[in-house]
PDB file of N, CA, C, O and CB in Angstrom:
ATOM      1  N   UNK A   1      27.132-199.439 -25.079  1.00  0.00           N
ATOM      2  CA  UNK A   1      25.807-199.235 -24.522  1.00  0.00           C
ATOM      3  C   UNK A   1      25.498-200.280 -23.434  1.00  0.00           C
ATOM      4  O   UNK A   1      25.017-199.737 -22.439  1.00  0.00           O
ATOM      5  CB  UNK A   1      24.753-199.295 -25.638  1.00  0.00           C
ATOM      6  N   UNK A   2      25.616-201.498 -23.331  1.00  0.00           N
ATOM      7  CA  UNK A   2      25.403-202.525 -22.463  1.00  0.00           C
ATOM      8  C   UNK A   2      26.603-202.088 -21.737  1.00  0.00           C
ATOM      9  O   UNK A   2      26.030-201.232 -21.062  1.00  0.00           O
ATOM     10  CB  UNK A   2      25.288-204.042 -23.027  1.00  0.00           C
ATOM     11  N   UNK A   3      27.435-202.039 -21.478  1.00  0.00           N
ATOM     12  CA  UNK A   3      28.088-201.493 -20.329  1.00  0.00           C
ATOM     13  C   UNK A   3      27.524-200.521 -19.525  1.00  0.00           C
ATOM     14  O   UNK A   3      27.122-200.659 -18.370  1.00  0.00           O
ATOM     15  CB  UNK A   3      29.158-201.026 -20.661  1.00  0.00           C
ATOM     16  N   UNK A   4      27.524-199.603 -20.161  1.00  0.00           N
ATOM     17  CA  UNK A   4      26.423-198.412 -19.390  1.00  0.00           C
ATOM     18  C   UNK A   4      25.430-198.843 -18.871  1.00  0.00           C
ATOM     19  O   UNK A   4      25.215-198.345 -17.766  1.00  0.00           O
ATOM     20  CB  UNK A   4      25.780-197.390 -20.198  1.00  0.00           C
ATOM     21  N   UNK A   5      24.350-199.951 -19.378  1.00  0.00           N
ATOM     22  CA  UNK A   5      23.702-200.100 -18.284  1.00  0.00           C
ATOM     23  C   UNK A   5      23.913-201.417 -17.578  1.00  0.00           C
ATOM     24  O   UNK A   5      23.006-201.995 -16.979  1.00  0.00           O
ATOM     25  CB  UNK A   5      22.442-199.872 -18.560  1.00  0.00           C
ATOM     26  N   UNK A   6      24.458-201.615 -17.620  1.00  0.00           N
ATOM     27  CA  UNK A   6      25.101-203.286 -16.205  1.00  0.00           C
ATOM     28  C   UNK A   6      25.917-202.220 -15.459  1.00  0.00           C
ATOM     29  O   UNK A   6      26.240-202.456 -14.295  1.00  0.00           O
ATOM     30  CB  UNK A   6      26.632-205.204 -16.999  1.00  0.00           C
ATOM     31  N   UNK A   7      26.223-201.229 -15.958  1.00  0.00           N
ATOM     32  CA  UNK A   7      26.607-200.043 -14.720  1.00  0.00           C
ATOM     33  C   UNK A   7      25.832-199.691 -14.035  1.00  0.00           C
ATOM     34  O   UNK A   7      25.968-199.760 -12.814  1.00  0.00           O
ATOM     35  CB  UNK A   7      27.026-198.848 -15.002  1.00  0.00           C
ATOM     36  N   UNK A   8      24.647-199.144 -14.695  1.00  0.00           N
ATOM     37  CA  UNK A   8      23.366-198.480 -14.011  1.00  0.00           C
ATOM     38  C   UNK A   8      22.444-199.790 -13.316  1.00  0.00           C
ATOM     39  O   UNK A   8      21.698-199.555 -12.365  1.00  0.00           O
ATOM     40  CB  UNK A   8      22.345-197.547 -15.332  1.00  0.00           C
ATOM     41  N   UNK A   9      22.554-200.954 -13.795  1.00  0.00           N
ATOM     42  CA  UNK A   9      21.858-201.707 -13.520  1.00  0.00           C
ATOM     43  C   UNK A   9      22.630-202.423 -11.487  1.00  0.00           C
ATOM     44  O   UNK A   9      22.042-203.056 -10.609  1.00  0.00           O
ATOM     45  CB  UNK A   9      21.824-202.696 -15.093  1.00  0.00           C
ATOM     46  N   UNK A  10      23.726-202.014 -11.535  1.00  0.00           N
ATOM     47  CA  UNK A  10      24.619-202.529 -10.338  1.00  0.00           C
ATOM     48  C   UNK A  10      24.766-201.363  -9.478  1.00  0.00           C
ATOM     49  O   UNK A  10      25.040-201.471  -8.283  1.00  0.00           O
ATOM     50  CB  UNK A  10      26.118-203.107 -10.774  1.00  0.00           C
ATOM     51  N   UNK A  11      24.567-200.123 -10.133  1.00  0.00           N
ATOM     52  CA  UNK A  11      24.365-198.398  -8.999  1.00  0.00           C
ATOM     53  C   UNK A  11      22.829-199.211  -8.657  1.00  0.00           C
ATOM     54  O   UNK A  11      22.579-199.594  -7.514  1.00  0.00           O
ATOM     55  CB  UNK A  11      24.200-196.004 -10.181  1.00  0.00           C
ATOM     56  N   UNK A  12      22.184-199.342  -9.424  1.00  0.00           N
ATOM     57  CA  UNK A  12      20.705-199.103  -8.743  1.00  0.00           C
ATOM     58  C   UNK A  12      20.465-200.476  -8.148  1.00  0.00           C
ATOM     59  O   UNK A  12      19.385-200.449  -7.558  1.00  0.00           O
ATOM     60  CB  UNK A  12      19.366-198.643  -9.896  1.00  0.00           C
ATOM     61  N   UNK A  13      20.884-201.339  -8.089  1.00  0.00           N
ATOM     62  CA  UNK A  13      21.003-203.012  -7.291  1.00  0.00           C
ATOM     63  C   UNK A  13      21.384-202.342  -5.823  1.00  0.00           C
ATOM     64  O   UNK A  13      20.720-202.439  -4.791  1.00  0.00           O
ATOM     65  CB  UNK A  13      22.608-204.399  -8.049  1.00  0.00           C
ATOM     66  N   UNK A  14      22.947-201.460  -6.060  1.00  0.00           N
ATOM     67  CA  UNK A  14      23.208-201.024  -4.643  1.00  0.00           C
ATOM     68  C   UNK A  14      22.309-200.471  -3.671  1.00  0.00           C
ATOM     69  O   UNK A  14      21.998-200.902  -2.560  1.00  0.00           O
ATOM     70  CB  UNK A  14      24.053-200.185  -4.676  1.00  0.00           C
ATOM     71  N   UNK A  15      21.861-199.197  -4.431  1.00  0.00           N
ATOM     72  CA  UNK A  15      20.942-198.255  -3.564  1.00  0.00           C
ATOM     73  C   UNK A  15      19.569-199.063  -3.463  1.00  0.00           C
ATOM     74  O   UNK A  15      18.921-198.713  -2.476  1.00  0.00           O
ATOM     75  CB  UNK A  15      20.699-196.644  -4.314  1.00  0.00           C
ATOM     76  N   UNK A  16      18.967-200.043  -4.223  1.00  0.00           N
ATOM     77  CA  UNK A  16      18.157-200.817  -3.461  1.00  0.00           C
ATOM     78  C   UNK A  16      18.438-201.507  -1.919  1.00  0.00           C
ATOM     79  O   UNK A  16      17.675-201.365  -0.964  1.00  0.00           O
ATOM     80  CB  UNK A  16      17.932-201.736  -4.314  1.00  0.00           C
ATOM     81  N   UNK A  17      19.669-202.261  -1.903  1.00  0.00           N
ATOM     82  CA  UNK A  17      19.866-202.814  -0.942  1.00  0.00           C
ATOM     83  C   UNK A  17      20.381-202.360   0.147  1.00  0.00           C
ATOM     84  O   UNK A  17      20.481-202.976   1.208  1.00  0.00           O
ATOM     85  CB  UNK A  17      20.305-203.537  -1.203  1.00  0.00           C
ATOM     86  N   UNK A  18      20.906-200.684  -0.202  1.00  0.00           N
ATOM     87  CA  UNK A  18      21.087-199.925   1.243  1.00  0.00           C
ATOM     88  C   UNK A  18      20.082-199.448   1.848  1.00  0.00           C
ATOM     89  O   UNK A  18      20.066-199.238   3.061  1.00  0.00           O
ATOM     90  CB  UNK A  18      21.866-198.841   1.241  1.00  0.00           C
ATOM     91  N   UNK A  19      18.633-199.109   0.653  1.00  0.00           N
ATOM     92  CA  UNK A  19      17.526-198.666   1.233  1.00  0.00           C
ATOM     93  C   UNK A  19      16.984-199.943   2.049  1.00  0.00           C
ATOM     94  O   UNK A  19      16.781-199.616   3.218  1.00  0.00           O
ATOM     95  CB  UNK A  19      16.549-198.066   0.158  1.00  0.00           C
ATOM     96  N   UNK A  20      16.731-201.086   1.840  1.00  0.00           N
ATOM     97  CA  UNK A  20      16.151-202.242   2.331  1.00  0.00           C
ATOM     98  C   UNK A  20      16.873-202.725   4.135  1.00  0.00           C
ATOM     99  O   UNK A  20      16.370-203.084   5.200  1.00  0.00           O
ATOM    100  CB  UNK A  20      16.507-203.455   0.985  1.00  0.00           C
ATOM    101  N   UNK A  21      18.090-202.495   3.694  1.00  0.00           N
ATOM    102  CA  UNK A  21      18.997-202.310   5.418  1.00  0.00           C
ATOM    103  C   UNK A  21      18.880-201.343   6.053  1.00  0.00           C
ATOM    104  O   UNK A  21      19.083-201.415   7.265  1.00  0.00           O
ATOM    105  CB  UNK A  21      20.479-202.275   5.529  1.00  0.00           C
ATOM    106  N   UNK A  22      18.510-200.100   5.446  1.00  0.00           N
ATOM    107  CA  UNK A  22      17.782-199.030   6.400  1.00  0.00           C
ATOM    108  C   UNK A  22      16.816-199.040   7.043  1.00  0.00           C
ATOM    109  O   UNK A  22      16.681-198.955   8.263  1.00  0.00           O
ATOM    110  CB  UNK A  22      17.485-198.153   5.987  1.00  0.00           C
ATOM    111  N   UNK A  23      15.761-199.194   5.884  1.00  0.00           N
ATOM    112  CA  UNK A  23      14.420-199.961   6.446  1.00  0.00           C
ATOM    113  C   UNK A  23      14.335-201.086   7.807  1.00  0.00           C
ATOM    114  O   UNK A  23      13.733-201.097   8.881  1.00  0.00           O
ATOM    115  CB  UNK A  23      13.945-200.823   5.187  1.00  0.00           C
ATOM    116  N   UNK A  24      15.060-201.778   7.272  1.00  0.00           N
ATOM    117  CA  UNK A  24      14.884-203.059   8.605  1.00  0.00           C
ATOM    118  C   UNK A  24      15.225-202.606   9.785  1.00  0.00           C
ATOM    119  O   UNK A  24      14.575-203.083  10.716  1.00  0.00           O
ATOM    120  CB  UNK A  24      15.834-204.418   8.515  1.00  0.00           C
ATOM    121  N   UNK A  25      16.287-201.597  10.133  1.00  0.00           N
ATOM    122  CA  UNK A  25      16.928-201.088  11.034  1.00  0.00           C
ATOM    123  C   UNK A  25      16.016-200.455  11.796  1.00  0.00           C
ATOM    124  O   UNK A  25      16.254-200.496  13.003  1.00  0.00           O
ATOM    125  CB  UNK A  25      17.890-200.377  10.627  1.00  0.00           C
ATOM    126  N   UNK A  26      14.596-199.618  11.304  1.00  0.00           N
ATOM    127  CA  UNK A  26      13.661-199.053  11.669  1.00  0.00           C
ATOM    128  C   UNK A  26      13.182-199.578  12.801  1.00  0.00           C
ATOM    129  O   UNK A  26      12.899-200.775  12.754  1.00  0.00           O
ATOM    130  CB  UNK A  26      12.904-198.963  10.821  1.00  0.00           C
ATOM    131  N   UNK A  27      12.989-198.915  13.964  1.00  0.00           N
ATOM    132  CA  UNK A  27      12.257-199.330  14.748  1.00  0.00           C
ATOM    133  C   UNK A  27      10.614-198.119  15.094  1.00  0.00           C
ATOM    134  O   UNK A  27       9.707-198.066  15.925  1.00  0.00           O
ATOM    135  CB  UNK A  27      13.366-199.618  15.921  1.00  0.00           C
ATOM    136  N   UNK A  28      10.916-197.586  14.244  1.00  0.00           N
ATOM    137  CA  UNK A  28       8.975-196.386  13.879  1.00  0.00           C
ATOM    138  C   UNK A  28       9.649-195.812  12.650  1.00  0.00           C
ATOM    139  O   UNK A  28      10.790-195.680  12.207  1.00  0.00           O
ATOM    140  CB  UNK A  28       8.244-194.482  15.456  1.00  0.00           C
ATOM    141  N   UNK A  29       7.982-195.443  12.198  1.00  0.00           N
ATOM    142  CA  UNK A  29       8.406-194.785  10.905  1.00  0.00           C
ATOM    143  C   UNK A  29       9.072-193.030  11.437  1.00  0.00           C
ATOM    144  O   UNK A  29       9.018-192.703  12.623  1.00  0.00           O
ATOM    145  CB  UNK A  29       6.760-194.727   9.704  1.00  0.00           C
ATOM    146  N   UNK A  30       9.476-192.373  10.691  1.00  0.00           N
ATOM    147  CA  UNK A  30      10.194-191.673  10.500  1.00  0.00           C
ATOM    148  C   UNK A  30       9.376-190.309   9.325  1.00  0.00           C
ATOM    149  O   UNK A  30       9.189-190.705   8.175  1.00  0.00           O
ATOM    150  CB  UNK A  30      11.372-192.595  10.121  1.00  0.00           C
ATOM    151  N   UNK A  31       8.964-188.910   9.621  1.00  0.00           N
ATOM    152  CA  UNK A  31       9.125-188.600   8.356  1.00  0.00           C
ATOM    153  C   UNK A  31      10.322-187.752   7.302  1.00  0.00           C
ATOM    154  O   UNK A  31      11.486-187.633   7.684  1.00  0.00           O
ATOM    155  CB  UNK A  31       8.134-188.099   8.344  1.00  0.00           C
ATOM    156  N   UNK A  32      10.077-187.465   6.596  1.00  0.00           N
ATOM    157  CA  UNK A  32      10.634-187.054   5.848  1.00  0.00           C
ATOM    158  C   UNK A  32      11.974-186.302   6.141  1.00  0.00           C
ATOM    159  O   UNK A  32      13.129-186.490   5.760  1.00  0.00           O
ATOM    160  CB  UNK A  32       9.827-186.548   5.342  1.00  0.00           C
ATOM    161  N   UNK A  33      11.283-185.218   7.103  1.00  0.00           N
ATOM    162  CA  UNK A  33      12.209-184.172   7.432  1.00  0.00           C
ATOM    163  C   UNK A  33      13.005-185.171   8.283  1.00  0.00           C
ATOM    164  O   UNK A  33      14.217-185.375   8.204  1.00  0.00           O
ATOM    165  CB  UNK A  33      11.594-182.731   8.183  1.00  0.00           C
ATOM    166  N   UNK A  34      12.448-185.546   8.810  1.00  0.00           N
ATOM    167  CA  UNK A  34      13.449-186.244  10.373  1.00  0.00           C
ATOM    168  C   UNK A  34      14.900-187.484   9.920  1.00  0.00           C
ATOM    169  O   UNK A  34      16.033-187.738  10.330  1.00  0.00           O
ATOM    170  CB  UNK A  34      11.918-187.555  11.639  1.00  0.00           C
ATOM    171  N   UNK A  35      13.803-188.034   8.675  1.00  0.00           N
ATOM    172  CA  UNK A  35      15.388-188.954   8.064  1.00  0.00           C
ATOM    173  C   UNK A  35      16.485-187.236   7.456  1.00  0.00           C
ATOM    174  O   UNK A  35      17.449-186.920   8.153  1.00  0.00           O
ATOM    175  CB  UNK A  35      14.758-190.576   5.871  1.00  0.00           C
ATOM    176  N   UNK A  36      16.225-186.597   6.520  1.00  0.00           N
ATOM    177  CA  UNK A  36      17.185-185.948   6.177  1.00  0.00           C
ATOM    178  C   UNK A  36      17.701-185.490   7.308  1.00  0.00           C
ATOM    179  O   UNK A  36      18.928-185.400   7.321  1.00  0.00           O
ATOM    180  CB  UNK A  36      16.931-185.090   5.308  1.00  0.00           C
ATOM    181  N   UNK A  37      16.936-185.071   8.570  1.00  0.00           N
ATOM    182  CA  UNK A  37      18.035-184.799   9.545  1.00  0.00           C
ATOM    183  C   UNK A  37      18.903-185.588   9.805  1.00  0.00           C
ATOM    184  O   UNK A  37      20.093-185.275   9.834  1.00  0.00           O
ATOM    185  CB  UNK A  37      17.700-184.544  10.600  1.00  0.00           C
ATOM    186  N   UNK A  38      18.370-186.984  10.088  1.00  0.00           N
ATOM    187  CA  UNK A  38      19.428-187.941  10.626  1.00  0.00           C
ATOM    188  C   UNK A  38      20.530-188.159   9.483  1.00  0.00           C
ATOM    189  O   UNK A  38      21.706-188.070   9.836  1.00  0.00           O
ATOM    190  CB  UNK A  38      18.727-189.416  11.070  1.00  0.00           C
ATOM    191  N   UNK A  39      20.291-188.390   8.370  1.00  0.00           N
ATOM    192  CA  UNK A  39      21.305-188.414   7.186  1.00  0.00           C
ATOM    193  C   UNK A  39      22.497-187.299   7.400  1.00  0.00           C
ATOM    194  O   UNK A  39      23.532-187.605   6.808  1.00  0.00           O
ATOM    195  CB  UNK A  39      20.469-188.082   5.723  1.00  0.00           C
ATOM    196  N   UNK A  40      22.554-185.858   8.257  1.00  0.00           N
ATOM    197  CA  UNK A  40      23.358-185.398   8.478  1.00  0.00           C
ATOM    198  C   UNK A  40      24.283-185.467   9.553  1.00  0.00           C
ATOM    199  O   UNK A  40      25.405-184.961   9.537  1.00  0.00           O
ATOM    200  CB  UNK A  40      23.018-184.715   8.303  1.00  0.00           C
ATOM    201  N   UNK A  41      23.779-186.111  10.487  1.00  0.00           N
ATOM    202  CA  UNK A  41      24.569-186.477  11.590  1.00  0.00           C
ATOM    203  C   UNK A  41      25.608-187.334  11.238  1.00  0.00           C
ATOM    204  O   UNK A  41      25.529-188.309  10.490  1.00  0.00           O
ATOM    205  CB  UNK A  41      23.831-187.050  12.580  1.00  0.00           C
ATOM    206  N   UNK A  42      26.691-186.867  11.887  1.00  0.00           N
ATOM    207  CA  UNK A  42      27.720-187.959  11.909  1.00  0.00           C
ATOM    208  C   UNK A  42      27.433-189.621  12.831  1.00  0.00           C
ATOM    209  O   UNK A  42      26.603-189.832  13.715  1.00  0.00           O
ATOM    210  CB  UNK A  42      29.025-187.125  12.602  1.00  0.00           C
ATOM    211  N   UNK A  43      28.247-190.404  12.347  1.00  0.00           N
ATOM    212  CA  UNK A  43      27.819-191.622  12.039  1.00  0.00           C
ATOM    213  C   UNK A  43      28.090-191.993  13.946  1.00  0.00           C
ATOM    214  O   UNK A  43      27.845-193.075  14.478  1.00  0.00           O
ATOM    215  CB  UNK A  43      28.849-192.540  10.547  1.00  0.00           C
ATOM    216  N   UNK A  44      28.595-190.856  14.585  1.00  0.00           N
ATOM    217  CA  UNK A  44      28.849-191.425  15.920  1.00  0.00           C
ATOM    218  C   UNK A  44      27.961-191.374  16.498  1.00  0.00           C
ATOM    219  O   UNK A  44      27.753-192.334  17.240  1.00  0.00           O
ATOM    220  CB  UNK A  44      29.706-191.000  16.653  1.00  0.00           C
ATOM    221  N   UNK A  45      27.026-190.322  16.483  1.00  0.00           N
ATOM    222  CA  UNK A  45      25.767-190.056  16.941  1.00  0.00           C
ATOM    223  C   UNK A  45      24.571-190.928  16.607  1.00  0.00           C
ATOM    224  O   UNK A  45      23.545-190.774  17.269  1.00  0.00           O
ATOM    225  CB  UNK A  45      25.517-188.869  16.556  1.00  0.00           C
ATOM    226  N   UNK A  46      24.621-191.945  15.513  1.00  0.00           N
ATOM    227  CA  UNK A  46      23.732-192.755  15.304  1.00  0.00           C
ATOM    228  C   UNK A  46      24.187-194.254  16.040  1.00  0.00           C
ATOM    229  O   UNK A  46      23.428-195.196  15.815  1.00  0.00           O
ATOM    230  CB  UNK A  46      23.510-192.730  13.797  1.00  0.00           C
ATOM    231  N   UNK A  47      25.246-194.479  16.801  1.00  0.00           N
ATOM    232  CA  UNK A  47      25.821-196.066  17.068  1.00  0.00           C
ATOM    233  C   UNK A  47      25.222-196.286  18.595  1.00  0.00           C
ATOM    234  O   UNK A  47      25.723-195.562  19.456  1.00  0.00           O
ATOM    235  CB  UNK A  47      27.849-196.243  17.022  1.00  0.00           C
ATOM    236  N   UNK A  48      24.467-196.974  18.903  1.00  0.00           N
ATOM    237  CA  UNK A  48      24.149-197.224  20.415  1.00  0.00           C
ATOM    238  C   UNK A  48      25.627-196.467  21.478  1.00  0.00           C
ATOM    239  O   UNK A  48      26.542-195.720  21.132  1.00  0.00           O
ATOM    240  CB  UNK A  48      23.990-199.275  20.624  1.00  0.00           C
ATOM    241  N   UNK A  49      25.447-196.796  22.196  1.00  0.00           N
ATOM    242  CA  UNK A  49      26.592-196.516  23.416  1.00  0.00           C
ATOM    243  C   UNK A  49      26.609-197.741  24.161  1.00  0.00           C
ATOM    244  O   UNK A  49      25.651-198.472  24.412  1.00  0.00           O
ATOM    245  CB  UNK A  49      26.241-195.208  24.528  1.00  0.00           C
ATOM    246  N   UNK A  50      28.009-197.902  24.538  1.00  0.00           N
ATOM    247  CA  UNK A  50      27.864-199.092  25.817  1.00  0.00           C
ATOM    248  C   UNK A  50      27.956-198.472  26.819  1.00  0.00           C
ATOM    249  O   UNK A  50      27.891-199.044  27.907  1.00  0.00           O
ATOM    250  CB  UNK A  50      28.887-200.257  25.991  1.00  0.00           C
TER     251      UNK A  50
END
């Protein structure tokens, strides 16, 4: 049982801290629909360009 959750407890540590680096990355809010769009784009389409 304590395994299971220091499992769950280190999944949900992660997805805190990918949501928190998303966030910062923000430069306007965003809604709803518009992040799931961007969540489908491939990752080339989100990288600046030089």
């Amino acid at each position: 049982m304590l395994e299971q959750v220091e499992e769950a407890a280190r999944a949900l540590a992660y997805i805190i801290v990918i949501d928190r680096y998303h966030l910062g990355n923000r430069t306007a809010t965003v809604t709803l629909a518009a992040e799931s769009q961007r969540q489908l784009l491939p990752s080339a389409l989100l990288t600046p360009r030089e």
